[in-house]
N, C-alpha and C positions, 0 to 999 in steps of 0.2 A: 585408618578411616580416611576416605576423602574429603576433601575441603575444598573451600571456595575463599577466594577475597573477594569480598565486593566494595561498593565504594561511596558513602552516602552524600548526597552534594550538599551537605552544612559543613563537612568535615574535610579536609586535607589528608585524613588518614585510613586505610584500608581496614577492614573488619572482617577475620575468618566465619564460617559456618559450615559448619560438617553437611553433606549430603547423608541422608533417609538409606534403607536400603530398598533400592530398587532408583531411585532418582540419577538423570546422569545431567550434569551440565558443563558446558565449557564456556571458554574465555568468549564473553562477549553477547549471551545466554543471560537473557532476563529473571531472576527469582524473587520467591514473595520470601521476605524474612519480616520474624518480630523485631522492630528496631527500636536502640534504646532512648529517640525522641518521639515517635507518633503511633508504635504499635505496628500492625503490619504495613510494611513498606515493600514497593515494587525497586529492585534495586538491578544495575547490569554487573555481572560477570567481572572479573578486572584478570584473575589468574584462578588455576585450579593446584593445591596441593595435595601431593601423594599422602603426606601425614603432615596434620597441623599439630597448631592450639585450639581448635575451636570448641567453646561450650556452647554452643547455641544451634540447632537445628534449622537447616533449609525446610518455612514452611510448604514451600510449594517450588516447581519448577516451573515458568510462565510458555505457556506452548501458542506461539503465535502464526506456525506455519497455515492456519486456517484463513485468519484475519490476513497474513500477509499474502495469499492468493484470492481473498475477495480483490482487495483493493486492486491489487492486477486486472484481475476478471473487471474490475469496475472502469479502471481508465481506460482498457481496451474496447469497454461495451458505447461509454463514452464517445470513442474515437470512430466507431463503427456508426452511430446515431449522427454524427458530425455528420461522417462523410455521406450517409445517406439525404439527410436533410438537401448538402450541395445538388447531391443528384436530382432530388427531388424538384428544386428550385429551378433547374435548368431543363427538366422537361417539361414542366409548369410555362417555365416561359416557351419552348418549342411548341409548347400546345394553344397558347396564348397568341403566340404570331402566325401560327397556320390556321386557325380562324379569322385572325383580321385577314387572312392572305384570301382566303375564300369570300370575302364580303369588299372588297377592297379591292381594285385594280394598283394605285400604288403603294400598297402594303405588301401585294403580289409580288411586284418588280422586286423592291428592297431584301424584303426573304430570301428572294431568289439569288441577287446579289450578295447575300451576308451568308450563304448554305456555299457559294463558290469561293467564298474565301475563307 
């Protein structure tokens, strides 16, 4: 039967738990076990063995590949909203100075000068 150590942080020391038939998990692999201070605990991976000691069942195995490509999608959508914002602010202002340029003969000049360089 396969096993897991995982590693509870009150403890200094590793605790087996057999894997479910059909659960796979490896080193590093977040799982819920019943733990013997608070009941179900989310713990990580520490090693996997081919055959243990464990009496105690992996309640769950924690599948974060969802969550872990929101947050992607989310800093990229983020960065994407940034740099439009930038854009936006800077043809706000071109828009802004080509109507003083229109009402304005030295507003005119200065545009005109700040567009050649």
């Amino acid at each position: 039967m396969k096993t897991v150590q995982v590693k509870f942080p009150q403890t200094p020391h590793n605790y087996e738990y057999y894997l479910l038939p059909g659960q796979e998990a490896t080193e590093g692999t977040y799982v819920v076990v019943d733990s013997p201070y608070n009941g179900y605990t989310v713990v990580k991976v520490v090693k996997t063995v081919l055959e243990g000691k464990a009496t105690k069942a992996v309640v769950a195995v924690v599948d974060d590949k969802q969550y872990l490509e929101y947050q992607k999608n989310e800093a990229r959508r983020q960065a994407i909203v940034k740099e439009l914002e930038k854009l936006a602010k800077r043809e706000d202002e071109k828009l802004k100075y080509r109507w003083l340029a229109q009402n304005n003969a030295e507003a005119s000049a200065l545009l005109n000068e700040l567009e050649r360089l």
